[in-house]
N, C-alpha and C positions, 0 to 999 in steps of 0.2 A: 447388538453386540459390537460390530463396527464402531460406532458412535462412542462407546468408553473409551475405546485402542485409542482413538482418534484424541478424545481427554485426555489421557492417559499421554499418550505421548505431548501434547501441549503444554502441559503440567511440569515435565520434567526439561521447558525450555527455560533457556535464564530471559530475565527482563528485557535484555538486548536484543536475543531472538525474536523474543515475540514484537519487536518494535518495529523489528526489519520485514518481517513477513507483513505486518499492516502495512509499513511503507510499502511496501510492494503491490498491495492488494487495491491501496490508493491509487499507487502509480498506474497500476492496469485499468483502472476505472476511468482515471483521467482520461486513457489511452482508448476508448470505446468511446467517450461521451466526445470528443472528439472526431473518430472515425466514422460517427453518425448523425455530425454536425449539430451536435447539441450544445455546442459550445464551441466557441471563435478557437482560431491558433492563438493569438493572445493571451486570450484568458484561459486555455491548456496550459500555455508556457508560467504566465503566473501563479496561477496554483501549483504546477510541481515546483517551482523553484521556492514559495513558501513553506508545501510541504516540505520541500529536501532541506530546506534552513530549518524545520521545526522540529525535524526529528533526527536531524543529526546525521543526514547521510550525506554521499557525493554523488553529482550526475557522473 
């Protein structure tokens, strides 16, 4: 039952919304693979700065 709501409200995001929540859901993942050195500060910093050019946001 949860899990529809949870559609249910996704559903009634514009295109934009849901663009920004994946940027962000990237952004956090960056921010882990990162803190557990699974990837250099480097290549952190380059991937977000790809992503944030790709989908239209600002740091």
């Amino acid at each position: 039952m949860g899990e529809n709501k949870s559609t249910d409200m996704w559903d009634k995001l514009t295109h934009e919304q849901k663009n920004h929540i994946l940027y962000l859901k990237q952004r956090e993942l960056l921010n882990i693979l990162l803190s557990h050195n699974a990837i250099s500060k480097a290549q952190h910093d380059k991937s977000l700065h790809d992503l944030t050019v790709k989908m239209g946001e600002s740091l």
